[in-house]
C-alpha positions as protocol buffer text, in pm:
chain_id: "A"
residue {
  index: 1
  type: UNK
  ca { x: -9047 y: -6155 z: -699 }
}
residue {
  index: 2
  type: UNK
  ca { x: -8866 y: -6152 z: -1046 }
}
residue {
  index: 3
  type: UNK
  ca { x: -8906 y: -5887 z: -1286 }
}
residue {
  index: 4
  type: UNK
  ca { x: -9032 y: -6098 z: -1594 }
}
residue {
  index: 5
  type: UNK
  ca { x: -9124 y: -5975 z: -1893 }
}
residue {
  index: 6
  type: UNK
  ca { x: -9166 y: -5651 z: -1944 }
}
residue {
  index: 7
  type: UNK
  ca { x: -9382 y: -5583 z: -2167 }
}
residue {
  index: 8
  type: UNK
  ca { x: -9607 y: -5851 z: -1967 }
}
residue {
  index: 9
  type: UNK
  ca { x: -9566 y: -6164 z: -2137 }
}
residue {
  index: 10
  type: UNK
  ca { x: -9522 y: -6471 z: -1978 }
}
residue {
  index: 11
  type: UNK
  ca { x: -9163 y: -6590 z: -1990 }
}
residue {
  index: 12
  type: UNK
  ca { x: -8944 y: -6912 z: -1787 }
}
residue {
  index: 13
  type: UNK
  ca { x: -8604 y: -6923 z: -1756 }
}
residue {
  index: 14
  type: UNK
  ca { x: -8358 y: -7186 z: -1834 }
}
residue {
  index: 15
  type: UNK
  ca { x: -8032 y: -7103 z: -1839 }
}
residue {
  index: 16
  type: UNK
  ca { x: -8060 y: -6713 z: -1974 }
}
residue {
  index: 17
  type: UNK
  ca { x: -7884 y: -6497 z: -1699 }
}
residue {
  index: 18
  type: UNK
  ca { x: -7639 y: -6761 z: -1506 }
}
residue {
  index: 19
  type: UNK
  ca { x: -7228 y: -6748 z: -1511 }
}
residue {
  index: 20
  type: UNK
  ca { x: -7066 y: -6895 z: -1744 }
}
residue {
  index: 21
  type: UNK
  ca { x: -6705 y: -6799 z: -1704 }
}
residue {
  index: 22
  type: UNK
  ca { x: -6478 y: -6570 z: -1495 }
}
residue {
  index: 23
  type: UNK
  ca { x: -6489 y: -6225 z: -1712 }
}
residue {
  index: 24
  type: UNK
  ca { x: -6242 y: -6035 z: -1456 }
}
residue {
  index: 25
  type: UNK
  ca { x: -6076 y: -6068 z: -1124 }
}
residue {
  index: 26
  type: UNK
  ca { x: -5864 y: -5820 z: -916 }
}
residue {
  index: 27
  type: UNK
  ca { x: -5561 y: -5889 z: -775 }
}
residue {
  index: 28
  type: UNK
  ca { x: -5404 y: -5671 z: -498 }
}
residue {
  index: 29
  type: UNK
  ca { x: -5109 y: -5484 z: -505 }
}
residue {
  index: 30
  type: UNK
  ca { x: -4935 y: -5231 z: -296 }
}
residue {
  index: 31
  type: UNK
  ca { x: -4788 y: -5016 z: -602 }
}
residue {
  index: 32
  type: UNK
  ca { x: -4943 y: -5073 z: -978 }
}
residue {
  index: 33
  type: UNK
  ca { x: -4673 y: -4896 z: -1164 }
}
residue {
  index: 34
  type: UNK
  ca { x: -4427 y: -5183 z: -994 }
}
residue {
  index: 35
  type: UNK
  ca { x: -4649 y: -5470 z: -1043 }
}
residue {
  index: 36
  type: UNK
  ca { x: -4745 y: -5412 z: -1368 }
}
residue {
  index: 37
  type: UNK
  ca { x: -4390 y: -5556 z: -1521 }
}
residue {
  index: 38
  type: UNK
  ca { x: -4477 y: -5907 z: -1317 }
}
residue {
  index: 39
  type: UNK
  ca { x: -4799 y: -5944 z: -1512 }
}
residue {
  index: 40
  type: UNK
  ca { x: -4665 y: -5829 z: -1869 }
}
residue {
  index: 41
  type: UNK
  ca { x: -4340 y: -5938 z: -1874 }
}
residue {
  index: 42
  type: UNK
  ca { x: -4299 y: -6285 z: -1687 }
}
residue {
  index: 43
  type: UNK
  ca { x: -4713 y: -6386 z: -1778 }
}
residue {
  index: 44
  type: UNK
  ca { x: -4707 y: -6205 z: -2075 }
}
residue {
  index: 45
  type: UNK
  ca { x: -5018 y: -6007 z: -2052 }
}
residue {
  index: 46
  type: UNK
  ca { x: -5128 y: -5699 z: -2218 }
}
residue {
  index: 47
  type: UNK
  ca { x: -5115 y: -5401 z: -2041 }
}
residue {
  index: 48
  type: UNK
  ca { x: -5468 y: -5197 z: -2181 }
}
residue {
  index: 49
  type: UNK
  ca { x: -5481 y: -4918 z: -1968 }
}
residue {
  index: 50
  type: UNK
  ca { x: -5364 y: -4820 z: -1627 }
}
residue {
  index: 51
  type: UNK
  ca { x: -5387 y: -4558 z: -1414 }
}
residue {
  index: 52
  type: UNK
  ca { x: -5231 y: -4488 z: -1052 }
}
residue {
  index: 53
  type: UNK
  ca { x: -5490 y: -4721 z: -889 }
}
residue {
  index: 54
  type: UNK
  ca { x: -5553 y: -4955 z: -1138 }
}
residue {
  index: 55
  type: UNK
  ca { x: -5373 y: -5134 z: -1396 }
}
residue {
  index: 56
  type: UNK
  ca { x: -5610 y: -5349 z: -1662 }
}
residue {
  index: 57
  type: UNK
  ca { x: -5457 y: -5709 z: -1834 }
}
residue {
  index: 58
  type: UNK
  ca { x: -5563 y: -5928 z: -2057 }
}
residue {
  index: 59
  type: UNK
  ca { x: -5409 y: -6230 z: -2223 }
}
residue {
  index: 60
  type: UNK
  ca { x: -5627 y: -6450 z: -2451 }
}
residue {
  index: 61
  type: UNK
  ca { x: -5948 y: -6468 z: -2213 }
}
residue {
  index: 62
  type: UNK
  ca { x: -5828 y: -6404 z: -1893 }
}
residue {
  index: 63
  type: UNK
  ca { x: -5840 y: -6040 z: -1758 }
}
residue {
  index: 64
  type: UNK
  ca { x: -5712 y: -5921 z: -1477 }
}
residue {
  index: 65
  type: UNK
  ca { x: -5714 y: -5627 z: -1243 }
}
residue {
  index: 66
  type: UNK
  ca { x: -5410 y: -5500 z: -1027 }
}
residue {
  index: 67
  type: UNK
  ca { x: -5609 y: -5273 z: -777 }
}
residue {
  index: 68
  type: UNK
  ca { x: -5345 y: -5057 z: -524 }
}
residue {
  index: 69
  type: UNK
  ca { x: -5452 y: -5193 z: -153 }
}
residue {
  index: 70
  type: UNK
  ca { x: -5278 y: -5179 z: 140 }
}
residue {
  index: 71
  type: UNK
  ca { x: -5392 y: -5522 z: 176 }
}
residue {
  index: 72
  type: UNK
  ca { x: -5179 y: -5751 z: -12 }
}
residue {
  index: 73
  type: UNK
  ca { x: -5010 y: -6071 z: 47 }
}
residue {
  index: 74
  type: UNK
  ca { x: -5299 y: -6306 z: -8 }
}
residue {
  index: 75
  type: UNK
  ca { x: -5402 y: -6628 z: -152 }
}
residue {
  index: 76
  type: UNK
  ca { x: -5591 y: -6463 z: -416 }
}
residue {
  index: 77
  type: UNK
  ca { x: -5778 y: -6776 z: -525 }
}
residue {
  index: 78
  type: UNK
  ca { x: -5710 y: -6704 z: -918 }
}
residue {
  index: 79
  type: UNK
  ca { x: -5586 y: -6984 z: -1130 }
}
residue {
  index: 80
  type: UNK
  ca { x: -5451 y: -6914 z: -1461 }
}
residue {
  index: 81
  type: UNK
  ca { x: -5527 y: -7163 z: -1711 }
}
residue {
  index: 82
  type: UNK
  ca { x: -5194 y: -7289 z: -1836 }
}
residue {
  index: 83
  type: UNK
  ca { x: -5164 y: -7587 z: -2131 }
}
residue {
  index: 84
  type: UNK
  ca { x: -4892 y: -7736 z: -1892 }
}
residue {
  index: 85
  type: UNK
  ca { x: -4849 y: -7620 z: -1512 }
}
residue {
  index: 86
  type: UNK
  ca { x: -4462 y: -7836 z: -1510 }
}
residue {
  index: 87
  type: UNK
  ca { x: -4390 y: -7594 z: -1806 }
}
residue {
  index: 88
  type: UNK
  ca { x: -4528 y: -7257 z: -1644 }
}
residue {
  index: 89
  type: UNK
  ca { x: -4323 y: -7375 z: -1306 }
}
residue {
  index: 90
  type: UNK
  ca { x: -4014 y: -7395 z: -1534 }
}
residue {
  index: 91
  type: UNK
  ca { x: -4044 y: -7105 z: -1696 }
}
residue {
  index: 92
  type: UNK
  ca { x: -4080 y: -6892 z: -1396 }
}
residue {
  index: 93
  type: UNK
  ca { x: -3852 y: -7053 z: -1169 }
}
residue {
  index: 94
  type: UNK
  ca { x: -3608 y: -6921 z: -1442 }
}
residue {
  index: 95
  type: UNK
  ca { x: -3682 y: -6641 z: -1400 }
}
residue {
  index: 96
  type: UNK
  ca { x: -3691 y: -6654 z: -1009 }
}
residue {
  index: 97
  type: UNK
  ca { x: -4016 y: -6644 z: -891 }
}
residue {
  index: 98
  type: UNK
  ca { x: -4094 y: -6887 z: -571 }
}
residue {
  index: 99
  type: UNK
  ca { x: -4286 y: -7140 z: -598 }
}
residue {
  index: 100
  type: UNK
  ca { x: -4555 y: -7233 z: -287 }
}
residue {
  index: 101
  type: UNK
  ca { x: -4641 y: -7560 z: -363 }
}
residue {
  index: 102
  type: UNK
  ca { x: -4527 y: -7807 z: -632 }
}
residue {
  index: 103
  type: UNK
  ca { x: -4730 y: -7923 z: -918 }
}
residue {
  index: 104
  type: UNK
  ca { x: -5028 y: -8170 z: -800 }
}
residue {
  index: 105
  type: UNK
  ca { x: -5326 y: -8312 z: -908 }
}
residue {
  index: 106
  type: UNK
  ca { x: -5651 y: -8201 z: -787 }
}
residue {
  index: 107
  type: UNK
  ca { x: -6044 y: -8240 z: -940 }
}
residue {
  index: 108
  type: UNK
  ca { x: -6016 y: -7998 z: -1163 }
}
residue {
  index: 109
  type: UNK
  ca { x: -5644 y: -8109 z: -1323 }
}
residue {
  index: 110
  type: UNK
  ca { x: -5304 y: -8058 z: -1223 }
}
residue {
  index: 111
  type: UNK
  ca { x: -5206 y: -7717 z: -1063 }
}
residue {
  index: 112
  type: UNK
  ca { x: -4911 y: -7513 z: -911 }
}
residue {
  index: 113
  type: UNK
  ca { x: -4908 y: -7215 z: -716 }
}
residue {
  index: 114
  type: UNK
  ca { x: -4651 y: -6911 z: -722 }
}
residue {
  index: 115
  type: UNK
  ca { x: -4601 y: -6552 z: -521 }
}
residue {
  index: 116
  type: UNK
  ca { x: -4641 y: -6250 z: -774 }
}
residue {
  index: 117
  type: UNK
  ca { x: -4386 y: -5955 z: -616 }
}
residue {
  index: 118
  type: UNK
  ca { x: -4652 y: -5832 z: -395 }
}
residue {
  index: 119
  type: UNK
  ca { x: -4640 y: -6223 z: -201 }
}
residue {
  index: 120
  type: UNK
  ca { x: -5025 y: -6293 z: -356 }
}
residue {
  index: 121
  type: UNK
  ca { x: -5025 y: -6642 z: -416 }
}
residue {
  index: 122
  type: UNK
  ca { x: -5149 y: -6712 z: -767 }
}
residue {
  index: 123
  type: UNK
  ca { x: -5212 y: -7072 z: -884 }
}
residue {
  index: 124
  type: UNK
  ca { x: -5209 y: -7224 z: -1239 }
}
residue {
  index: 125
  type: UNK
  ca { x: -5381 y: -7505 z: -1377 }
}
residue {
  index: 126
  type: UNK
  ca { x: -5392 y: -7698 z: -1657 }
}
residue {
  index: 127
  type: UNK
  ca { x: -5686 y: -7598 z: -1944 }
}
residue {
  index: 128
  type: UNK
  ca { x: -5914 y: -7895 z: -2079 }
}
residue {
  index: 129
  type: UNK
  ca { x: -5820 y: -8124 z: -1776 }
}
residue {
  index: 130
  type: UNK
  ca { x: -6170 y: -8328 z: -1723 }
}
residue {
  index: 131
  type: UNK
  ca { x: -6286 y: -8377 z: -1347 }
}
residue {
  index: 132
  type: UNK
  ca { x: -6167 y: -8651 z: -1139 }
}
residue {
  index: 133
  type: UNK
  ca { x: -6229 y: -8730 z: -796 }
}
């Protein structure tokens, strides 16, 4: 039974309450202090605090979390919004990072996936891509 109002009014929903973007994920890593550079240097996120278990990022709107976990290695399901995913793949590839799968299109635009140094696979996509089928 939902809460309501309370002060016992009468009051229906619409759209008050539901998701309307990603505010943070958390990506795995076995050793923050050695991930960290990954994220800041080659993504170019801001580091805004970390700690020995926990590093925090942000760039623009995305925010990230590296979280220590002896669990790493894993397709982490993220996808950074990128203005061009052939120019993200370039850029990195310079800078040797491996690639998992080459730029494709799917429904939601045109995406690319890469291995941070932990082995996560992280994907990028392009921003303002409309859906296709």
């Amino acid at each position: 039974m939902p809460l309501g109002d309370p002060h016992g009014g009468f009051f229906e929903y619409t759209t008050e309450g539901l998701p309307e973007s990603i505010g943070v994920c958390t990506v795995p890593v076995r050793d923050v202090g050695r991930a960290v550079p990954f994220y800041r240097d080659l993504l170019g996120m801001e580091v805004l605090h970390e700690d020995g278990d926990r590093a925090y990022l942000r760039r623009g709107t995305c925010n990230i979390i590296l979280g220590r976990s002896e669990t790493v290695g894993v397709d982490t399901g993220l996808y950074l919004g990128v203005d061009n995913p052939y120019n993200t793949r370039r850029r990195l590839i310079d800078e040797g990072v491996v690639f998992t799968m080459e730029p494709r299109r799917g429904p939601f635009g045109t995406y690319t996936s890469f291995r941070d140094d932990d082995g996560n696979i992280i994907h990028a996509i392009e921003t303002g891509a409309e859906f296709r089928i």
